[in-house]
N, C-alpha and C positions, 0 to 999 in steps of 0.2 A: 854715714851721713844722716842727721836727724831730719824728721820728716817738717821741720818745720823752716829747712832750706830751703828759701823758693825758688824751684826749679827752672819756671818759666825763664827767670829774668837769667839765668846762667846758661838754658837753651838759648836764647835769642843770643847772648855774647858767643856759645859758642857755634854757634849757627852765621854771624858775622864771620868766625875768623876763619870757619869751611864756605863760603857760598859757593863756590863753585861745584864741589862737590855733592850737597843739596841737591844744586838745579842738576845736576849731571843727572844725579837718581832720578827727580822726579821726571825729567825729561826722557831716560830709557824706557823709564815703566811707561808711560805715558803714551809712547811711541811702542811699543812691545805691545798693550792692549789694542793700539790702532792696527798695528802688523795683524793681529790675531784677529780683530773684525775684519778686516779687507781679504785676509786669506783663506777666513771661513768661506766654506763651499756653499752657494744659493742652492734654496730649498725652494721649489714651486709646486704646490699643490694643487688638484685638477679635480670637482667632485663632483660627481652623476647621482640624481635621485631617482630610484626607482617607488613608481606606486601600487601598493598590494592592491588586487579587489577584492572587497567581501562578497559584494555584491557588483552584479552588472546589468548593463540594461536586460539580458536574455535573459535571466535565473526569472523576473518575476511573470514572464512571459511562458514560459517552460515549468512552471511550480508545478512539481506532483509528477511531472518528466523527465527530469535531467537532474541528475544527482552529484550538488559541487562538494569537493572535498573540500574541509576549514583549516587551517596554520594557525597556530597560538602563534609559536620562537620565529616569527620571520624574515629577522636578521639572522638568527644560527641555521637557516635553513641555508640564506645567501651566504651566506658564511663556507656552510661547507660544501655548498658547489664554488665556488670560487676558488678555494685552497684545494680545488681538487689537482692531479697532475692534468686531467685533459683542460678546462681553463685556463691555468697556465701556459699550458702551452701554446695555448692561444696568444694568452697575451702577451708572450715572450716576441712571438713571429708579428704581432698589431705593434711592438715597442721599437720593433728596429734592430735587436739584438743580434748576431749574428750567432745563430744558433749552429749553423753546419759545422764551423772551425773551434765549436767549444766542444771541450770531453764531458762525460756523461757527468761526474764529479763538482766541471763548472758550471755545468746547467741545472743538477738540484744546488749548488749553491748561490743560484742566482733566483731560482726559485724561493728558496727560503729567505734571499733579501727584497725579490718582489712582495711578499708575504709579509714581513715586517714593513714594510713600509706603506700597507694597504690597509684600512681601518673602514672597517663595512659595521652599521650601528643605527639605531632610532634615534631620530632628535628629539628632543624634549619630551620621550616616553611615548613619543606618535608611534605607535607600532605598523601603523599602515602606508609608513614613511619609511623607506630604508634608503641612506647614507653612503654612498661608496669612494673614499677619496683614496688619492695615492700621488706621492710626495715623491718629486727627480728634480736634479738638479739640468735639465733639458725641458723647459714648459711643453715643447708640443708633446715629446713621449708622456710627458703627465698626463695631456688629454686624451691622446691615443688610447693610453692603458686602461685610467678611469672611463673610458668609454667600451672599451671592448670587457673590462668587467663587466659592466652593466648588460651589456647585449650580450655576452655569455651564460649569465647571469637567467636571462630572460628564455633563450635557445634551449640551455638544458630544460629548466622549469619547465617548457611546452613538452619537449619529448619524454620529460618523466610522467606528465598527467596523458600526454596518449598512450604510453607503454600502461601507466597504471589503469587507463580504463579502460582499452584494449583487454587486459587482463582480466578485470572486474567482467567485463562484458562476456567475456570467452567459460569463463569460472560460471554463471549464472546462467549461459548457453545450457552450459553441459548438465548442470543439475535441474535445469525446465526439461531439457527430452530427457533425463532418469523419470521424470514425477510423471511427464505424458506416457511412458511407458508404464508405469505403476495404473496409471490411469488407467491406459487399455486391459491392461491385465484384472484388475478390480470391475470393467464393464463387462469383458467376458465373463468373467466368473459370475457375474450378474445376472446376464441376460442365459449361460447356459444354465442357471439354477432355475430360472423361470420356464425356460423349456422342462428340464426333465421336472419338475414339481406346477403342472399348470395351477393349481390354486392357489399356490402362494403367492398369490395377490394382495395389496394394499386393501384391509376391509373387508377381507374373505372370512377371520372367525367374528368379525361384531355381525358381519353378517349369517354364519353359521350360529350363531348366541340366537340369535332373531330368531333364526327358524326355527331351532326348539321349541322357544319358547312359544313360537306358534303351532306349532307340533306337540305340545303340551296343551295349551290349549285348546286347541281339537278334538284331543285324546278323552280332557276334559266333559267336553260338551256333547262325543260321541256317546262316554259312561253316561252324562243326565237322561240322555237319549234313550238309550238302549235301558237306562231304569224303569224311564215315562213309558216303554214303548211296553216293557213288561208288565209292567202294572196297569195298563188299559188292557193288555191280552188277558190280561186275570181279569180283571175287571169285565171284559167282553165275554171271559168262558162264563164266569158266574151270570152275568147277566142272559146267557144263554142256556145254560142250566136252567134258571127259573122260566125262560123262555117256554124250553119244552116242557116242564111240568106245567104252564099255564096253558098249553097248547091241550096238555090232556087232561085239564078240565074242565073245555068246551067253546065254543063260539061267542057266548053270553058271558063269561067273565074275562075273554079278551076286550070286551065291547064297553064293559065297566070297569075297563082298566086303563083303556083309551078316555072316556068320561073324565076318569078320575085325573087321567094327567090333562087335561084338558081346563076342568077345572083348576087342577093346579096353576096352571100359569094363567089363569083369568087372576086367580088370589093372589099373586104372583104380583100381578102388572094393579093391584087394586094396592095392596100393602103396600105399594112407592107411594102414594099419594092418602090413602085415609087408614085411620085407627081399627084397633079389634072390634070396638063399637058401630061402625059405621053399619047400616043397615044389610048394604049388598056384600059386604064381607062376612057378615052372619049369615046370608044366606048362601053364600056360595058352601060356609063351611055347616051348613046342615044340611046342604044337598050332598057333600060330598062324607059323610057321616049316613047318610043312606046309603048312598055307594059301596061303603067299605061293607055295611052289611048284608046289603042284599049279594057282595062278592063273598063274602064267609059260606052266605047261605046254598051259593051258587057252588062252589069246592068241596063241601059238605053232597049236595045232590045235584052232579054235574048233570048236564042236558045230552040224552044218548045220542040224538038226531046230528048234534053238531062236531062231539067229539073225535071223530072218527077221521075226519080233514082237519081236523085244526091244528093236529101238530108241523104238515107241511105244510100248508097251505097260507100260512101267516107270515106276511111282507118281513114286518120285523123279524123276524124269525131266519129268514131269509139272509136281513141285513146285516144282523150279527152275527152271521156265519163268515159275510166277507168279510167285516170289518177288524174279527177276532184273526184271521186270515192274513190282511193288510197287517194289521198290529206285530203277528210275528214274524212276519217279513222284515217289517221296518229292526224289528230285535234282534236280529240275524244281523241286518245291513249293520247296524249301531255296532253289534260285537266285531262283527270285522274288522270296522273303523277301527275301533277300538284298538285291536292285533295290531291292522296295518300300523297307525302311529306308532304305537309303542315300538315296533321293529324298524320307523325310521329315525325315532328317537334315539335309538342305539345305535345305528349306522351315524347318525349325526353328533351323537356324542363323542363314538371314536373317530368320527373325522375330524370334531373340532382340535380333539389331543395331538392329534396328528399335524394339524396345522400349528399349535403351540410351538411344538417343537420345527414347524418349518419358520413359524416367524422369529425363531429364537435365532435360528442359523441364516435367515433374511437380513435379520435388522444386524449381525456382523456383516454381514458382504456390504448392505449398505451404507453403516458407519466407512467400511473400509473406503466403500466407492467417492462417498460425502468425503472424505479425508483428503483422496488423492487428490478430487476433482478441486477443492478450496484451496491445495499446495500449489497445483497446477497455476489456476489461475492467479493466484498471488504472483509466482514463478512469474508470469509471461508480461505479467506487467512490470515486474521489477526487470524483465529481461529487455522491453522497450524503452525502459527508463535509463539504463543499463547503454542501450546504443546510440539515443540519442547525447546519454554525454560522449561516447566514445567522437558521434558527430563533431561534434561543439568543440571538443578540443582538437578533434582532426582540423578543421578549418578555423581555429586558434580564436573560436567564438567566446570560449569563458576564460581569458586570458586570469591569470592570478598576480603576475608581475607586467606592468607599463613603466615605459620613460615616462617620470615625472619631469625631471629636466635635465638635456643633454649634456654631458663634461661639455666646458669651456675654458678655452684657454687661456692659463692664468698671467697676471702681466706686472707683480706683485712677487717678489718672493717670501716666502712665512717664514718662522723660527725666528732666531737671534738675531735681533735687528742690528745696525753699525752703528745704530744711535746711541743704545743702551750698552753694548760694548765700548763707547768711547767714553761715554759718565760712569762705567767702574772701572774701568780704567783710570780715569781721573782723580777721582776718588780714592783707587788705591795708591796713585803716585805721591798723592800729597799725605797719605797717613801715614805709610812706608818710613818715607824720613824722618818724618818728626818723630814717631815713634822709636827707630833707631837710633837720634838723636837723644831722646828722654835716655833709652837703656844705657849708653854709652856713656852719659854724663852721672847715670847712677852706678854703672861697675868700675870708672875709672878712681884709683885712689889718688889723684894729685890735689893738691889744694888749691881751692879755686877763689876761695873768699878767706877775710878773717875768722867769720863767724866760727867754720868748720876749725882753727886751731883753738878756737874758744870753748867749744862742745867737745874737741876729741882730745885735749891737751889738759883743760882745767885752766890754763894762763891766761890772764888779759892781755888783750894786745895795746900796745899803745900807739902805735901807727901805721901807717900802708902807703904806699911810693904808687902814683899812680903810676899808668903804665905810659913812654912818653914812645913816639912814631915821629921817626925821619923822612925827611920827604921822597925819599924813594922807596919807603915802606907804606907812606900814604897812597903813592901811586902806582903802587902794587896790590893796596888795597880796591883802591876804586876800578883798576882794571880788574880785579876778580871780579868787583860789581857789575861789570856793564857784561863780563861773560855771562855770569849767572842769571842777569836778566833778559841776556840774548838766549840763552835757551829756556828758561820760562816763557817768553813771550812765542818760541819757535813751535812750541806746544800749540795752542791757540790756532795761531796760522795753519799747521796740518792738520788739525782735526778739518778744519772748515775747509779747506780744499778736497781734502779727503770725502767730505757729506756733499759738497759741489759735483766732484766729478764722479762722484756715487750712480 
């Protein structure tokens, strides 16, 4: 048949001369997608929100106290207590299920269709929103179940964070009394090093450094000492030496010796205040210029009368005996000094080495002690921190899961509604035929127009006999029509009663 036969108008003829068969099709299908909406099984879905806390009113109360754990996944955490066997089983027994009369086989396979039909998830990326729904064709077990998820849900989550800090708590026990023990053992060691070594004290060598060096200095000032102290004892023998030789040349040039120092300190006390020129400074030094001569002249021909007492008898003589006396006394005392320092300098040097090496082995016991003691303490506050979360979740203070909002019961079933099953249905009824209509008219070889003897022969035709209808083929005709249109229109009618008594 060439494609420029127009199909339509040879569908509609032969769509005339089946109408009843048409409407039959479209009326089965039609009625077959109704069958299949009404007999679908209602779905009711029942869903509970639960809300994470990050935070609650006690954490900022408790800061630096109570130590909360954080969840990233907190649908996959609901997720897998929920799909665990013990929830389940819960919720098998909150469903209604008649768990004692099923075998083990039908109860994980009931388990596994509770599961698939349970859909735990964030909405709109809310992570601290989780979603629990779950779809039965019985609404109240919907609510049942989506509710005993939720509060299953929430049961476990409490007793995993008291088991978990229960444990934290116990775990942080045990290693604060290891450190308090390390402690005591670092303090004895401490305090018995202090016993058997009493200077090893804090400040014992800056203090032993000191003493040297005061002891150094001592040593020092003894040597000035004991030099000054010799050299005025030379000093006093020489002057005593001249003593007695002045002694045994008489009474009269002790007398002009006296004068002379006499005048000396007049010239003395005049040289502060006037020049060589001044009148009484010449004459003191030409009286003292006679002095010196007439003592020449006196040592040259001492005086008999007096010499004979004047070696003992003269004061100074006397005084230079003690003072030279005093002087190596004090030279002695100096040398001593002297010894002593220097032998406590050396008892003090090897004490200080001594102590070096105790503050060497101090400052470990102390480091050690400083160690234990900052572990310790860290310990014990992490260990209070430690029990008050253990508190908090015991009396369900830092909850992590709350009802956001309780399953309710649904009054609405979801999934594939009757409405849209009856408009593809419809839909299919009427494409169905026409379509197999089109096919039929394009596989069948009979001749149906002239045109096709024109196109598939080559011959003109020169005429066509219409087609003529008796009146009992007319009304055979028109009764196919009123069947065909009684089931077309029967269509209509049961959808709409169908969506009524819905």
């Amino acid at each position: 048949m060439s494609p420029a036969i127009p199909l339509a108008g040879m569908a509609f003829r032969e769509g005339r001369r089946h109408p009843v068969l048409l409407a039959a099709a479209f009326a089965a299908i039609a009625f077959a997608a109704l069958m299949l909406g009404l007999s679908a099984p209602k779905k009711y879905t029942s869903t509970a929100s639960v809300r994470v806390q990050e935070e609650s009113i006690i954490q900022p109360l408790m800061k630096g106290r109570a130590m909360s754990t954080t969840v990233v996944d907190h649908a996959g955490i609901a997720r897998e207590i929920a799909f665990g066997q013990q929830v389940l089983d819960s919720v098998i027994r909150a469903g209604g299920w008649p768990r004692d009369a099923m075998t083990a086989v039908e109860i994980e396979r009931l388990r596994d269709q509770i599961a698939a039909r349970t859909e735990i998830y964030n909405p709109r990326q809310n992570n601290n929103l989780i979603k629990i729904s779950y779809a039965d064709g019985d609404p109240q077990r919907a609510r049942r179940v989506a509710q005993q998820f939720a509060d299953s849900i929430i049961a476990v989550n409490l007793k995993s964070k008291a088991a978990e800090s229960r444990t934290a708590y116990e775990f942080i026990d045990a290693q604060t009394r290891q450190y308090e023990k390390d402690l005591g053992e670092a303090e004895s060691a401490l305090a018995g090093y202090y016993r058997e070594h009493p200077d090893a004290l804090p400040g014992t060598s800056e203090s032993s450094s000191r003493r040297i060096s005061e002891l150094q200095r001592e040593t020092d000032r003894a040597r000035m000492d004991a030099i000054d102290q010799r050299a005025q004892a030379s000093a006093l023998q020489s002057h005593l030496s001249r003593e007695n030789s002045i002694g045994n040349t008489g009474a009269r040039a002790i007398q002009i010796q006296q004068q002379l120092a006499n005048l000396q300190k007049e010239l003395d006390t005049l040289s502060l205040n006037y020049t060589e020129q001044h009148p009484d400074v010449r004459r003191i030094r030409s009286q003292m210029g006679d002095l010196r001569n007439e003592l020449q002249r006196e040592r040259r021909n001492p005086s008999p009368a007096l010499s004979a007492v004047a070696a003992t008898a003269t004061p100074a003589y006397s005084d230079l005996r003690a003072r030279l006396a005093d002087a190596r006394g004090r030279s002695r005392a100096s040398a001593e000094r002297v010894a002593t320092a220097e032998r406590l300098i050396a008892e003090e040097r090897l004490r200080n080495e001594q102590l070096a090496t105790m503050e060497g082995e101090l400052a470990q016991l102390q480091r050690d002690y400083d160690t234990s003691k900052s572990l310790y303490n860290d310990m014990v506050e992490r260990r209070e921190n430690a029990r008050m979360s253990m508190l908090l979740d015991a009396e369900h203070g830092e909850l992590s899961f709350r009802i956001q909002e309780a399953a309710a019961l649904p009054l609405q079933a979801t999934g594939l509604r009757l409405m849209y099953v009856a408009l593809g249905g419809l839909v299919i009824a009427v494409a169905f035929p026409a379509l197999a209509l089109l096919a039929w008219i394009k596989l069948d070889p009979r001749v149906r127009t002239a045109t096709q003897i024109e196109s598939s022969a080559g011959l003109p035709v020169l005429g066509s006999v219409p087609a003529s209808y008796t009146p009992s083929r007319v009304a055979a005709i028109r009764k196919h029509m009123m069947v065909a249109a009684a089931l077309v229109a029967s269509v209509p009618l049961a959808f709409a009663l169908a969506m009524i008594l819905r």
